[in-house]
GURO-30370 format. One record per residue (C-alpha): residue number from 1; x negated, y negated, z; residue in three letters. Coordinates in Angstrom, 3 decimals. Example, Ala and Ser with C-alpha at 12.3 -4.5 7.8 and 13.67 -1.06 7.14 Angstrom:
% residues 2
- marvo, c1, c2, c3, tilo
- 1, -12.300, 4.500, 7.800, ALA
- 2, -13.670, 1.060, 7.140, SER
% end
This chain:
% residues 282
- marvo, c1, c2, c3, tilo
- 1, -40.257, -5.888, -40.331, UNK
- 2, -39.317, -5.987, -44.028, UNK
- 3, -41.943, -4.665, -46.233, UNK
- 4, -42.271, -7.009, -49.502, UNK
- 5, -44.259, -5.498, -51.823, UNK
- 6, -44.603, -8.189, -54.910, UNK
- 7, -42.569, -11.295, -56.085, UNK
- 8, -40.511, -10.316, -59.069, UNK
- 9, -38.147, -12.724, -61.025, UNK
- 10, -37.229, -15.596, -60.957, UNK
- 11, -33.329, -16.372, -62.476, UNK
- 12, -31.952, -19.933, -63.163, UNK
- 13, -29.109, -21.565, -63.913, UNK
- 14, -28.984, -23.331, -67.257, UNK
- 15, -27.174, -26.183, -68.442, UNK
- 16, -27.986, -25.410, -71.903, UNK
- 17, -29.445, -22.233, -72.773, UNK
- 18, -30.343, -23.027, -76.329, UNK
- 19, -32.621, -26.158, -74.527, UNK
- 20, -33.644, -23.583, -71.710, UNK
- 21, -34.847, -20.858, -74.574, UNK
- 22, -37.027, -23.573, -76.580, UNK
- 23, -38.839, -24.852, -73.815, UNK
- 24, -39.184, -21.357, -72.254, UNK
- 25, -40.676, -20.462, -75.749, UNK
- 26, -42.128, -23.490, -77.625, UNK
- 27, -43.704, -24.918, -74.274, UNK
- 28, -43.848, -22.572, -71.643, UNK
- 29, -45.026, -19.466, -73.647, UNK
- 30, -43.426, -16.933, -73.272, UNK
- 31, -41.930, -14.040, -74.894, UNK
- 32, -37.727, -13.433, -75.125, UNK
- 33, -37.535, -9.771, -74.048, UNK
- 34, -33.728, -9.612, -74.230, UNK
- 35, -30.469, -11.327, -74.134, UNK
- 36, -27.073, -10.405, -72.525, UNK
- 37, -23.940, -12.075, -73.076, UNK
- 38, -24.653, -14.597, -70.489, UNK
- 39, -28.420, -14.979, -70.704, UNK
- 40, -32.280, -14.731, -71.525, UNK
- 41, -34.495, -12.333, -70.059, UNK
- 42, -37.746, -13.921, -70.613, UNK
- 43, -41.278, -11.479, -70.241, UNK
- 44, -44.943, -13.195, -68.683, UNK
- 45, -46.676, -9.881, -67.836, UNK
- 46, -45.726, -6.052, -68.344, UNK
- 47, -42.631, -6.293, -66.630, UNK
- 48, -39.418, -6.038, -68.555, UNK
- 49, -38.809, -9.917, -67.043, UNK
- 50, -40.070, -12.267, -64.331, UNK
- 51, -37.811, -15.372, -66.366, UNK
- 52, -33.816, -15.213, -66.407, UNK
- 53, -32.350, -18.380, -67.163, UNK
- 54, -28.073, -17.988, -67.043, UNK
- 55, -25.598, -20.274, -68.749, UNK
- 56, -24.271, -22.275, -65.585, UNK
- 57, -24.967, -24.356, -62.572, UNK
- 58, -29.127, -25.340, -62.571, UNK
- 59, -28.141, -25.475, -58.592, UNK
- 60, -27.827, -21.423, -58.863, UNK
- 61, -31.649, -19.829, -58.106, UNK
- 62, -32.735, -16.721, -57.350, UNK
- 63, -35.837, -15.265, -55.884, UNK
- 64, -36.709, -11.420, -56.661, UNK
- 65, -39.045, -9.637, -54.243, UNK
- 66, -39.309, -5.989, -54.170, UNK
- 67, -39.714, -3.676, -51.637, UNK
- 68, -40.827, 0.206, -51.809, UNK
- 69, -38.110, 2.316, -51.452, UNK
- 70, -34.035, 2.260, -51.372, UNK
- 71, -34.876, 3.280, -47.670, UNK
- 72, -36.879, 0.418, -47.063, UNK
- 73, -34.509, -1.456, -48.530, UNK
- 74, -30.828, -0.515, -46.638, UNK
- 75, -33.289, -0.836, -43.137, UNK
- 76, -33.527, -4.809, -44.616, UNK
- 77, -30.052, -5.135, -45.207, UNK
- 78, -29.282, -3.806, -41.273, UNK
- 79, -32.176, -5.959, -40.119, UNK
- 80, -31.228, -8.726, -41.863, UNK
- 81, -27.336, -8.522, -40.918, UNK
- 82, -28.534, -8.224, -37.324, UNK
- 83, -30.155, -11.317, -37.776, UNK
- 84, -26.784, -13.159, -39.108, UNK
- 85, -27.851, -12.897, -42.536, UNK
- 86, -24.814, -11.986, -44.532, UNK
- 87, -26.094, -8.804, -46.932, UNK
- 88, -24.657, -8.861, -50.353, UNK
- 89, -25.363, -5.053, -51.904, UNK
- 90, -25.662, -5.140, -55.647, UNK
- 91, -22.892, -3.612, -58.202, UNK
- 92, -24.281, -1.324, -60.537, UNK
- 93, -23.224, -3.871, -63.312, UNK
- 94, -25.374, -6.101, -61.315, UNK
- 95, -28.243, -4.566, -61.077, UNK
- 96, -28.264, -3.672, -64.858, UNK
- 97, -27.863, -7.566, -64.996, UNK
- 98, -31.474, -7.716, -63.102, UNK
- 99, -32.748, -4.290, -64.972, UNK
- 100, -33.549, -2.680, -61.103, UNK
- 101, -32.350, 0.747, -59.465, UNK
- 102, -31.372, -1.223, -56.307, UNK
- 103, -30.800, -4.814, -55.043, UNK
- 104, -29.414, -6.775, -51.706, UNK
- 105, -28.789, -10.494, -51.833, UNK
- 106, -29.336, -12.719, -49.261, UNK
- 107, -30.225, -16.311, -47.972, UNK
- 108, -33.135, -17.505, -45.805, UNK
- 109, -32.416, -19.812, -43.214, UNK
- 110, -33.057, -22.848, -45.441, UNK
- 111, -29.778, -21.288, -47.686, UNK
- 112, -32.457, -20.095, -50.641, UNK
- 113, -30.875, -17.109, -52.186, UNK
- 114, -33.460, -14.388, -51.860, UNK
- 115, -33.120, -10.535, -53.580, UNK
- 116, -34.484, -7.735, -52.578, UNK
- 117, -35.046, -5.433, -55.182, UNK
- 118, -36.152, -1.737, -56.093, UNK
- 119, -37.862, -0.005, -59.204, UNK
- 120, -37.871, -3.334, -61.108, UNK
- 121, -37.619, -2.099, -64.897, UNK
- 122, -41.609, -2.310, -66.877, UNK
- 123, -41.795, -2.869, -70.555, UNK
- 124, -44.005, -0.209, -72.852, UNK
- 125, -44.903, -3.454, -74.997, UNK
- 126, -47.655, -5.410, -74.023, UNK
- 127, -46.428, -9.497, -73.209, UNK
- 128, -47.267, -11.207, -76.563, UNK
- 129, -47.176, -14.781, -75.932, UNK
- 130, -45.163, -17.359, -77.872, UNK
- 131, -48.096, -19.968, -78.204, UNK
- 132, -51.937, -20.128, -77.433, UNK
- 133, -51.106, -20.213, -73.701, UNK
- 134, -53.162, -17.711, -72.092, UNK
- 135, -50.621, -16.170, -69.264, UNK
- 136, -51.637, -13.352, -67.302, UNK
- 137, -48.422, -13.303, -65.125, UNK
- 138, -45.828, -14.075, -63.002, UNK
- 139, -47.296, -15.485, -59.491, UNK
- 140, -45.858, -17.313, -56.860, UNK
- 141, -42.977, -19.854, -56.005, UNK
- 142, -42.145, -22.856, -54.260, UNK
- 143, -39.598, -22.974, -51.831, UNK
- 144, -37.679, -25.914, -50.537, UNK
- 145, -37.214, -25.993, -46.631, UNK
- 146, -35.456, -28.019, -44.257, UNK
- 147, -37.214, -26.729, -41.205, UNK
- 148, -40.757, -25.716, -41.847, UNK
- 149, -41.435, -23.650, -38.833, UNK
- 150, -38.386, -22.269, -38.765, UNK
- 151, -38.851, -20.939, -42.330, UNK
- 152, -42.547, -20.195, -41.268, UNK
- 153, -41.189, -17.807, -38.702, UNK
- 154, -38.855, -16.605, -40.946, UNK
- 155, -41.171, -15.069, -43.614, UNK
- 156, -43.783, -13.970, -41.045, UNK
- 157, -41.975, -12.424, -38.026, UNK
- 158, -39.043, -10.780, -40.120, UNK
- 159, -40.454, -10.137, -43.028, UNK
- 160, -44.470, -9.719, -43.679, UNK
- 161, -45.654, -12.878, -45.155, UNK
- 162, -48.905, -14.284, -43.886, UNK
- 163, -50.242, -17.582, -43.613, UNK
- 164, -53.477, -18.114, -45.680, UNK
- 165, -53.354, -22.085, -45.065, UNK
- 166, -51.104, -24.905, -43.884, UNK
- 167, -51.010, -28.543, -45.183, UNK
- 168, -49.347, -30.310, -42.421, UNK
- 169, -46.231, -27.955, -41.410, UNK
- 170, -46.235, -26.512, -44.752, UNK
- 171, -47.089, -23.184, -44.954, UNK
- 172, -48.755, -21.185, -47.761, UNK
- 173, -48.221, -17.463, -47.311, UNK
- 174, -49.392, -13.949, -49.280, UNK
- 175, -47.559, -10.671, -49.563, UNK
- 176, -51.175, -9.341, -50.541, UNK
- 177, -54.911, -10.296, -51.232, UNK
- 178, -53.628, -13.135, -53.565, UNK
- 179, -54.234, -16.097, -51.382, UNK
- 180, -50.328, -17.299, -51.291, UNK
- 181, -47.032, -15.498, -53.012, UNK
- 182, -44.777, -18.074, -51.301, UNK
- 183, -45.468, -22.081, -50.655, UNK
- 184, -42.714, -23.337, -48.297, UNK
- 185, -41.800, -27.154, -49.322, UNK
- 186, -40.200, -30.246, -47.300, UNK
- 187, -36.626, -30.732, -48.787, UNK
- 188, -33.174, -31.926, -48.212, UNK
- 189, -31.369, -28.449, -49.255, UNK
- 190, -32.151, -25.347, -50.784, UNK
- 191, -33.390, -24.752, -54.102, UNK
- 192, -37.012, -23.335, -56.282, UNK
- 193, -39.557, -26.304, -55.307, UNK
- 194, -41.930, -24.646, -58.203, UNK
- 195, -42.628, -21.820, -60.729, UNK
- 196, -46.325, -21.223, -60.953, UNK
- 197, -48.029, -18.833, -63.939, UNK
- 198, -51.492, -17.673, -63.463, UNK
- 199, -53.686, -18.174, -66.607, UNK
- 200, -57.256, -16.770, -67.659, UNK
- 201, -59.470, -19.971, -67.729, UNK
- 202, -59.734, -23.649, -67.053, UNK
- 203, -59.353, -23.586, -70.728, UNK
- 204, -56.179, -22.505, -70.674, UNK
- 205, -55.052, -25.434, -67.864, UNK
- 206, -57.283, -28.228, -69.721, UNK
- 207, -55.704, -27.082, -73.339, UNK
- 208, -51.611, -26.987, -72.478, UNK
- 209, -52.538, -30.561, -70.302, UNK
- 210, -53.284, -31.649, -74.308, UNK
- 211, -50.428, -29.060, -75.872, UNK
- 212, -47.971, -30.282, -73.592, UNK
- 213, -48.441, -34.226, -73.505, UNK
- 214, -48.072, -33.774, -77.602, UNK
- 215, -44.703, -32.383, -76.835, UNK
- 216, -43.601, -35.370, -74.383, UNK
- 217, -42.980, -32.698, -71.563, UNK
- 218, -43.288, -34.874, -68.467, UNK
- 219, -46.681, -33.798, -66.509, UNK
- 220, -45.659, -34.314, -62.576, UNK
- 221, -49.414, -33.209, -61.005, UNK
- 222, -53.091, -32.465, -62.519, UNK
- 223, -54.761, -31.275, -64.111, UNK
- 224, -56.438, -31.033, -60.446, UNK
- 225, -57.804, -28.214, -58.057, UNK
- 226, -55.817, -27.157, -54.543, UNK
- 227, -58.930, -27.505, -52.017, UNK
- 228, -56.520, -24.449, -49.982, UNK
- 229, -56.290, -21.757, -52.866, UNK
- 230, -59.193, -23.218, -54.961, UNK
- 231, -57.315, -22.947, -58.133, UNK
- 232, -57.256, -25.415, -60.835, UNK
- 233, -53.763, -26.779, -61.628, UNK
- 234, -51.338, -28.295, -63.908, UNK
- 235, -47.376, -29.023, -62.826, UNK
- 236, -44.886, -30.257, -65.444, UNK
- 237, -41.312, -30.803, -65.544, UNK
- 238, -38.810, -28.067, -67.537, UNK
- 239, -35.047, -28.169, -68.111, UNK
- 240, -32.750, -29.339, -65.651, UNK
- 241, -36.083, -30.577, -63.489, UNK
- 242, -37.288, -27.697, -62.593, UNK
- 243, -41.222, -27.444, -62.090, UNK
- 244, -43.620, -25.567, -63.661, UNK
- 245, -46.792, -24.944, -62.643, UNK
- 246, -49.832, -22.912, -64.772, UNK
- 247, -53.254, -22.149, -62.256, UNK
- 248, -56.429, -20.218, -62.759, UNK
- 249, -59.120, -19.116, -60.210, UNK
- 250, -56.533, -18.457, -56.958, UNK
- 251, -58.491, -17.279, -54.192, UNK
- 252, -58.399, -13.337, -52.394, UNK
- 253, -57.702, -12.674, -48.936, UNK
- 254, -60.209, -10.187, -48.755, UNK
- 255, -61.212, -9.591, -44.880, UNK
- 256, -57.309, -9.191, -43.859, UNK
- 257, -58.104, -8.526, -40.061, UNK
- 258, -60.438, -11.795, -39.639, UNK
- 259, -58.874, -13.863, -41.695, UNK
- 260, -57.640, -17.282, -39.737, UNK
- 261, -55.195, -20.021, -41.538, UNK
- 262, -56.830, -23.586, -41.847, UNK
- 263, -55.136, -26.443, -41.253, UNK
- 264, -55.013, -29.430, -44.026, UNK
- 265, -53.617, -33.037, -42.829, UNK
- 266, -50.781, -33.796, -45.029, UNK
- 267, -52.573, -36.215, -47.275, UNK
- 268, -53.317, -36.792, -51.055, UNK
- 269, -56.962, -35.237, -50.918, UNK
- 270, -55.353, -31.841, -49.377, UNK
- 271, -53.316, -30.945, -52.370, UNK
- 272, -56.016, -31.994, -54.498, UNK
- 273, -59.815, -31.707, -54.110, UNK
- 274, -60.774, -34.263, -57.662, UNK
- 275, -58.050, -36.946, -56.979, UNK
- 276, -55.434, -36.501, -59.151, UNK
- 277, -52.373, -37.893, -57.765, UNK
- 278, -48.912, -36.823, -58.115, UNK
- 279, -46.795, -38.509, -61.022, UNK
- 280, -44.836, -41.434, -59.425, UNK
- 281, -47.222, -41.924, -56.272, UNK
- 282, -49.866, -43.832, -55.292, UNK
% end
């Protein structure tokens, strides 16, 4: 089984990097750690990055996860390439490009490109936000499926993902105590459904809600609460469509052993516990 440890970076395609960096700074919060000749690292926590946004096609995404060791990770690649997963080791110039010792590429069965990293580069500097924001880090992603239980089985019988909840078919899984690392979402192909960023109080959700409707950034869900995770929400829309999502008060998986997944109907009321309703829907 592969080990994941933690969910590391996300990197996106940009159609316009000088649009990508303004909203990454002015609306999103957070802090440019460096630039290449291609693109923007971009900092939420003590990492080095968890952001890279890339001059070229917004259809090119990338999910980081790393695992302990290079060990652990050349048993993934044969694993995976067992499997018939095609294993794409990283160049050295590549994994400069992603500031990590070590990387394999991949893609699940849905075609989402997923890396496997090592030693993902830390940052001496503490993460100084760009705005009043109130970030505490990187957290989890959305991922668009075609085949929910395929993708379920996918994450939890090859690698070690765990299902904390399920809204219909749609599972919600954790890498560790954090209640889910990965949400798998219905779609028609591959691609990043969300990007969430934990924050340290409602305050912080109820205050960009205000911040962000000033700036005519398109709110898509919330401000709300997930009845599943128990944390209080806000989703809005970023460059190129992309969704971004800040959250405070996520739930713990504390008693691992006994721990058994709920089941939520697929139904308005089981993505949010105070009504709001997603933008566009009834």
């Amino acid at each position: 089984m592969i080990e994941l440890k933690e969910i590391t970076y996300v990197r996106l395609g940009a159609s316009n990097l000088d649009a990508a960096e303004s909203f990454a700074t002015r609306c999103l919060g957070l802090e440019v750690g460096d630039r290449s000749k291609k693109g923007l690292y971009l900092r939420s926590d003590d990492r080095a990055h968890t952001l890279y946004y890339e001059e070229g096609n917004p259809d090119d995404q990338t999910v980081g996860f790393e695992v302990d060791s290079e060990e652990q990770l050349q048993a993934a690649a044969a694993t995976l390439e067992a499997l018939g997963h095609p294993v794409h080791a990283g160049t050295p110039d590549e994994c400069a490009s992603r500031m990590v010792k070590a990387f394999i590429g991949f893609k699940d069965p849905t075609g989402n490109h997923i890396e496997l990293v090592v030693r993902p580069a830390s940052c001496g500097r503490r993460y100084f936000p760009t705005r009043d924001v109130g970030i505490t880090g990187f957290s989890h992603v959305g991922l668009n499926t075609t085949d929910p239980v395929r993708d379920e089985k996918f994450w939890t019988q090859v690698c070690n993902a765990r299902v904390s909840d399920r809204i219909g078919d749609i599972a919600l899984m954790r890498i560790n105590a954090i209640h889910h690392t990965l949400a798998l979402a219905p779609g028609t192909k591959a691609g990043i459904q969300h990007v969430n960023h934990q924050v340290a109080s409602n305050d912080d959700v109820l205050r960009s809600y205000y911040f962000l409707s000033e700036q005519n950034v398109p709110i898509v869900f919330g401000p709300g609460r997930h009845p599943t995770s128990g944390a209080r929400f806000l989703y809005f829309t970023g460059p190129d469509g992309m969704t971004f999502e800040y959250s405070v008060g996520v739930d713990e998986i504390e008693d691992e052993e006994n721990h058994r997944p709920r089941s939520f109907g697929f139904e308005p009321s089981s993505l949010c516990m105070w009504g709001s309703k997603r933008a566009g829907r009834a």
